[in-house]
Each structure stands twice: as structure tokens, then as C-alpha cells.
N, C-alpha and C positions, 0 to 999 in steps of 0.2 A: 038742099042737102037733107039728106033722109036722117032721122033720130039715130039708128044705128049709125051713121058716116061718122055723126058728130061725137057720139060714144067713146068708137076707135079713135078717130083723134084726140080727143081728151086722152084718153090712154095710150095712145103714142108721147102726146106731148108729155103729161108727167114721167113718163120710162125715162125721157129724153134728158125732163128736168131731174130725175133721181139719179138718173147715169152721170149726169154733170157735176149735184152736189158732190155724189160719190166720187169722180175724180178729183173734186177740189181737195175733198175733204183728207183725199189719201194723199191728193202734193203737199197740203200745207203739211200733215202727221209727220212725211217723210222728210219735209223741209225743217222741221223742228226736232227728229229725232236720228237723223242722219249724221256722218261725220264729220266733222269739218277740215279745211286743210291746213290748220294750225300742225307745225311739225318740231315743234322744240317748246317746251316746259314756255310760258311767259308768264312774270309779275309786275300786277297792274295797282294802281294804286285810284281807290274810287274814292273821293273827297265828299266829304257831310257837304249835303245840298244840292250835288250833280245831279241835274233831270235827266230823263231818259235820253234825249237827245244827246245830250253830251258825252253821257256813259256810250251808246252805240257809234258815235263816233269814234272817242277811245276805244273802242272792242275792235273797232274795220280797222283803224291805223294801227294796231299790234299785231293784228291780221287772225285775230281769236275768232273771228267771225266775220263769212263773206258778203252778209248783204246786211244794209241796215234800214231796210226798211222791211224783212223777214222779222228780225229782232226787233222791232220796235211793234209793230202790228202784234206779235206774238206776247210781247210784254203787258200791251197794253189788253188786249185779248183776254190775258188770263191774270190780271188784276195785279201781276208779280211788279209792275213797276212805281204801287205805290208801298212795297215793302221792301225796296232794295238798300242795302243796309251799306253806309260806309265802311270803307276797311281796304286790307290790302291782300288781294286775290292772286294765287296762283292758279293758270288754266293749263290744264293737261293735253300734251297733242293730240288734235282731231275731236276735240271736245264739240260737240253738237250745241243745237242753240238752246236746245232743251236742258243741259246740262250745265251752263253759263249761266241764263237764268235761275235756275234753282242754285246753285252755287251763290249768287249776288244778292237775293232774296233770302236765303237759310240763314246768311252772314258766315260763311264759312271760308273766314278768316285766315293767314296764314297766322302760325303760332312761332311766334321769336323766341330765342333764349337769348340769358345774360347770366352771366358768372362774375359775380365777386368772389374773389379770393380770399381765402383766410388770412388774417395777421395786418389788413389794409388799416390806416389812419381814416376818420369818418371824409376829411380833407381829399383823401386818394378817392374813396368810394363814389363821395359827391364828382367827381370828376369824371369819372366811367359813365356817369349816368349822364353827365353833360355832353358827354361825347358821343352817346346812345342817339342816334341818329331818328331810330324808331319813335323813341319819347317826345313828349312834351310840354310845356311849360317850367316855371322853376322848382328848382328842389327845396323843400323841407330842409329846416335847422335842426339836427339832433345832435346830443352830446355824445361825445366818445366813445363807442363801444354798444351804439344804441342800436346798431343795424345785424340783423345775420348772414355771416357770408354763405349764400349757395347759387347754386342756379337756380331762375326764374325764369316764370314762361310769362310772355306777355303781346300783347299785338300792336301793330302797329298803330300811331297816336293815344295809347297810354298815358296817361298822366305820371310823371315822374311821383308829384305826391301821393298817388294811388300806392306802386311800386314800393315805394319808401314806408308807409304805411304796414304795409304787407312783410316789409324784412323786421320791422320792429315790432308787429304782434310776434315773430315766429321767434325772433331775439329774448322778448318777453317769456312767450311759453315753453322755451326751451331753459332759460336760468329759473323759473318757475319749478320745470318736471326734478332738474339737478336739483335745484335746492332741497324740494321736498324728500330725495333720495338721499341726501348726502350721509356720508359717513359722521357718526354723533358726535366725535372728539375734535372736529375741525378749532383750529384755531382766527376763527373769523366770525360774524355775528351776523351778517346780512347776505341778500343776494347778491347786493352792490357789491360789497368782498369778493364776493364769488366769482362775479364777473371781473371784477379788476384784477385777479390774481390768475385768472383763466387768460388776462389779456397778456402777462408775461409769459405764462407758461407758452400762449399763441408765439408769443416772438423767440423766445429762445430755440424752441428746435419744430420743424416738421416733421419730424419723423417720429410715425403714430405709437410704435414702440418704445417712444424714448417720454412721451409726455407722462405718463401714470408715474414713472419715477422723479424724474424733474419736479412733477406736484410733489411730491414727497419729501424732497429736498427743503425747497422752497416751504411746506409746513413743520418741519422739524425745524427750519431757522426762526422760522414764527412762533413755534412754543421756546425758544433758546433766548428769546428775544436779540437774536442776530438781526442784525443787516442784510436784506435779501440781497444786495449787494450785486443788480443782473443791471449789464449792459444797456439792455433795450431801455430801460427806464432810463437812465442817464441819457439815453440819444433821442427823446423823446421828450424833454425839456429842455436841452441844451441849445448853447448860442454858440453863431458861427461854426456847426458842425458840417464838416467835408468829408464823410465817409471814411474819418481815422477818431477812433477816442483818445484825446490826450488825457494827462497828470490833470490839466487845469478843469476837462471836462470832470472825472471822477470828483472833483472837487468844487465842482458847482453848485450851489444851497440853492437849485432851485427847488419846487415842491415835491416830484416825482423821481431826483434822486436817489436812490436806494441805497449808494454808496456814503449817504452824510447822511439821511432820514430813516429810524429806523420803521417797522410796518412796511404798511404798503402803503402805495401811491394814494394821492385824493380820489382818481378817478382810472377807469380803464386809460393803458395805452394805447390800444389798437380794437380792433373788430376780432373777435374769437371765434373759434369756429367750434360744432358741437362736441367733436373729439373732446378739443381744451376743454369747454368748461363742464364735463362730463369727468372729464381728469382731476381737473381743480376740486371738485365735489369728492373725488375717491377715491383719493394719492393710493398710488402704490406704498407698499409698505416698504422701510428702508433704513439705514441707519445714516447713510450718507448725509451729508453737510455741504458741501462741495460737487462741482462738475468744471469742467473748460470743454473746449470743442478739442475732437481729436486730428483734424485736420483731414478727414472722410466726408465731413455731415454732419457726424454723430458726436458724443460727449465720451470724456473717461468721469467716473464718480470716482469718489472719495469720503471715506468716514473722518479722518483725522487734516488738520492743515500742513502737517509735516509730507502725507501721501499726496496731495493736490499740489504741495509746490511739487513735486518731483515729475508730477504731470504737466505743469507749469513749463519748469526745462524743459519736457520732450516736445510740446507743444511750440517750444519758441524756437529750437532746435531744428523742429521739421518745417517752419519754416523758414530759418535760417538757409537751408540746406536748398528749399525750392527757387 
């Protein structure tokens, strides 16, 4: 074979072997950045420690992805399968492998929320959170009134102490900001005050209109040195209560009383929310002394005890009448 024969074949042969790579290289591109036939939203849950095997198994049995040994060669290929990050993934229909993988690598998480309510006992909160499916391990011990109620975003296998952590700096920096703001003549000396008086105002009314006077109330009895004299505290130390206050409850000497103790309670009742202790810090101004519920939601006020009984009657009245 003549030096030129051998030339052209060399040169045939590389075309041949270039045209090859070049196919290979355009099925694997398209096998990786193609769509897949995933046709409905799926949420997969990938566990601290699952090797790549495992996880591709999981991806074909949810059907997020058709071959697993595309996915696993392409993982291993591009280094992504020694940064794939525990957590809990949603994959979008026809998500590609290219798209799965960087999803599972980035850690792009799905993001939970969790709502505590305003006005909850630390008892009820702890309990939300033990029923938080998403969380884990046990909760933190905080005293009364130590948590902030909002929503929170968090991910799946969170640490509940994390979480708890996190409502009580914002608990913290929120009686902090009030405090520093408050109006100068408050009848109360600490933030603890602040907070514990925010935690009645929390329980007697939700309605955001109504809290700035109710503070008002509640600090006009405190410079009068009345009896704050509010239900919630009474049911929030009392024994044997079923959802009815009797004579014998109003009459209970235990600490948080308010009907036999005058001040305030030791400690908060409930978890306040920023509204309340935003109020508690900057009553409305008022001459009232007195409120009852009007049998709507809301309260009738009153300056004098002669106008509160007479609201007293209408209030027993209507529901007499219902």
C-alpha cells in the first residue's frame, strides 16, 4: 500500500472516528437536556446519606426520570453526585435529567410554611410543632409568652430547636423595638411588663381596631390601681375549667388572677402577637375603665361602673334572648 493509500485512510478513519464522537456526544447532550415524561408535579424525599444508586432508583420508581443508568453515568460524569444535598424535592413535569440533577445538587429544596397563631399557650405551640410532620427532633422548653406567633418558612427535616430558636429571637426583638418606642408614662417598669400585658390584651379581643383601646383601658386601671379584672387571666390559672367561668373561678387566689390580685400577672398568659405588644407599648388614649363583649366580636367601653353595668344587662339580655 502506497504512502498516499495509507494517508486517506488515516483520514477516513479519523472523519469516521470524529463523526462517531460527534454522534455520541450529541445523544448523550440530548439525553441529558431533553424532556422527560414525568407528567404531574412529584415530591420526593432524598434522605442524608442516599448514594447515587438509591436516589436513581427513587427518580425511575416516581417516574421523574426514564433511565437510570443515563442519570447515574451523567451524575457521575459531572461530579454532581458527590454534591447531592438531602432534602425534599419537587420535580416539575418533563423535567429533563439535566434539570433533576442540578435541582438535587444546588439543594433546591422545597420551602414549608407553619403558622402559629396569635393568643396560643407555649403548651398549644409546642404541640403544632410536634405535629409538624416536616420537623424533627424534640422541642425546646421556653416560658410563657417566649415564642412569636407568625408564619415560618422552613424545610423539610428542620430541627424543631432551630425553629423555636428563631421565634424567640424575633419574640426578643420585637418587645425590644416596642420597648424602646413606648410611650413615657406607661404604668409598667420592664419589657417583661410589657410582654405580659400584651399577652391579655392578645386574649381579650382580635380585632386590630379594638387592641389600642383595650391597652388603654387596661393602663388607666393600672394607674387607678384597679383590678385589671380580664377573664383570660382567670382561665389561665384556674382549676377544673370547662369552658364556663364560674363565682368560684373569679374567686380563685391563684397567681394570675386578676379578679383577687391586683397588677398584673407573674408572667405572660399566652403568646402575643406584634399587633398586641405594639398596643401594650401605645394605648390608645381614653378615659374608659371598663369593656364587656357586645355579643358581635367586639366590646362596648365605658368610663363610669354605673354605664358598664347597663352594658352588662344588654349583654346578658342578648343572650338571654339567643
Amino acid at each position: 500500500m502506497t504512502q498516499k493509500k495509507v494517508i486517506n485512510r488515516l483520514i477516513v478513519i479519523t472523519i469516521l472516528l470524529i463523526a462517531t464522537l460527534w454522534a455520541g456526544f450529541s445523544f448523550w447532550m440530548q439525553s441529558l437536556h431533553q424532556k422527560g415524561n414525568l407528567q404531574q408535579p412529584v415530591t420526593l424525599i432524598i434522605e442524608k446519606g442516599e448514594g447515587t444508586n438509591h436516589i436513581a432508583n427513587k427518580l425511575k420508581n416516581a417516574g421523574v426520570i426514564d433511565s437510570i443508568f443515563i442519570f447515574k453515568l451523567a451524575a457521575r460524569a459531572s461530579l454532581a453526585d458527590r454534591i447531592f444535598k438531602a432534602g425534599e424535592y419537587t420535580f416539575e413535569p418533563q423535567i429533563s435529567v439535566r434539570g433533576v440533577m442540578k435541582k438535587i445538587s444546588g439543594g433546591d429544596v422545597v420551602k414549608r410554611k407553619i403558622t402559629i397563631p396569635e393568643g396560643l399557650t407555649y403548651k398549644e405551640i409546642r404541640q403544632i410543632l410536634l405535629d409538624e410532620e416536616g420537623l424533627r427532633g424534640p422541642p425546646l422548653e421556653f416560658a410563657e409568652g417566649a415564642l412569636l406567633p407568625e408564619t415560618y418558612d422552613f424545610r423539610w427535616g428542620d430541627k424543631r430547636t432551630d425553629l423555636m430558636r428563631r421565634m424567640a429571637n424575633n419574640m426578643n426583638s420585637t418587645v425590644k423595638e416596642a420597648w424602646e418606642g413606648r410611650a413615657f408614662d406607661l404604668p409598667i417598669s420592664s419589657p417583661e411588663e410589657l410582654l405580659t400585658l400584651a399577652s391579655i390584651i392578645e386574649k381579650e379581643t382580635s380585632i386590630d381596631g379594638e387592641r389600642g383601646i383595650i391597652a388603654g383601658v387596661f393602663v388607666n386601671r393600672l394607674r387607678k390601681n384597679m383590678r385589671l379584672q380580664s377573664d383570660p387571666t382567670v382561665i389561665y390559672g384556674a382549676s377544673n375549667y370547662k369552658g364556663d367561668i364560674t363565682w368560684k373561678h373569679l374567686k380563685e387566689a391563684h397567681p394570675f388572677n386578676t379578679y383577687v390580685h391586683k397588677g398584673l400577672p407573674p408572667s405572660p398568659i399566652a403568646s402575643p402577637g406584634k399587633a398586641a405588644i405594639f398596643a401594650a407599648a401605645n394605648p390608645e388614649a381614653t378615659e374608659a375603665l371598663f369593656f364587656v363583649a357586645d355579643g358581635n366580636g367586639g366590646h362596648v367601653f365605658a368610663k363610669t361602673y354605673t354605664e358598664h353595668k347597663i352594658n352588662v344587662a344588654a349583654m346578658l339580655e342578648r343572650q338571654k334572648n339567643n
